[in-house]
Every structure is written in C-alpha cells, then in structure tokens.
C-alpha positions in Angstrom: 0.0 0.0 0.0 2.9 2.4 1.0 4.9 2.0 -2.4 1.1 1.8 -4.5 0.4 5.6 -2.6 3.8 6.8 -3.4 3.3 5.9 -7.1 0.6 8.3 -7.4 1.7 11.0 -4.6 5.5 11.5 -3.4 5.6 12.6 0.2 8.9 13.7 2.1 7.5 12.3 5.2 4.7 9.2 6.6 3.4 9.6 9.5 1.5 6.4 11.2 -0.1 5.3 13.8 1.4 2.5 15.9 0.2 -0.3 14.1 2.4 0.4 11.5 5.7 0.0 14.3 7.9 -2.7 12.7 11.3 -2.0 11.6 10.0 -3.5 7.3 8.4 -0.1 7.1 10.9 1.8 8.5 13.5 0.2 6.1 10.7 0.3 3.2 10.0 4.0 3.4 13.9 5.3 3.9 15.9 3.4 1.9 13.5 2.4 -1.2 11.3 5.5 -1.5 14.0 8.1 0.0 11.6 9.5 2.6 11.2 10.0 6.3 9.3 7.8 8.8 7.6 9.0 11.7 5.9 5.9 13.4 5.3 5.9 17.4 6.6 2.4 19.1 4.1 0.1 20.1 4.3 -0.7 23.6 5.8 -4.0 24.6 6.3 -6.3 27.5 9.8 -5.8 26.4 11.7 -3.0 27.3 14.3 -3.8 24.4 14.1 -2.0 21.4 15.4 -3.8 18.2 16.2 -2.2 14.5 17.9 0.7 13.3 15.6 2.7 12.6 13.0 2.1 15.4 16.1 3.0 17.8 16.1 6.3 16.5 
C-alpha cells in the first residue's frame, strides 16, 4: 500500500499510527522510497528496542 500511494503521490514524510511499528516499514520507506518515517513504538512487555531505525 505504501509504495502503490507513493506511485501516485510523493511525500517527504509518513506519519503512522502504531500499528504500522515494525522495523519492514521503517526500512521500506527510507531506503526504497527516499523518505522519512515518523511511526510511534508500540508498547511492549519488552523494554528492548530492536532495529535501526525504530532505535532512533
């Protein structure tokens, strides 16, 4: 859905809700369509936070 959208529409920046937390989109949306991510964490029963781009 997120490369179909930026087909039609380029953005600079997606914002999400937390649904959308994983570090796939994160990677998706910076390194393939060249655009920021702004996507709250999810909470967890673990404190650990894992990916590059989630971390930041």
């Amino acid at each position: 859905m997120i490369k179909k959208s930026n087909r039609s529409r380029k953005s600079q920046c997606y914002v999400m809700d937390n649904g959308y937390d994983s570090e796939e989109i994160h990677t998706l949306i910076r390194n393939e369509i060249k655009a920021d991510s702004i996507v709250p964490l999810r909470e967890r029963k673990r404190m650990r936070i894992n990916g590059k781009y989630r971390k930041q």
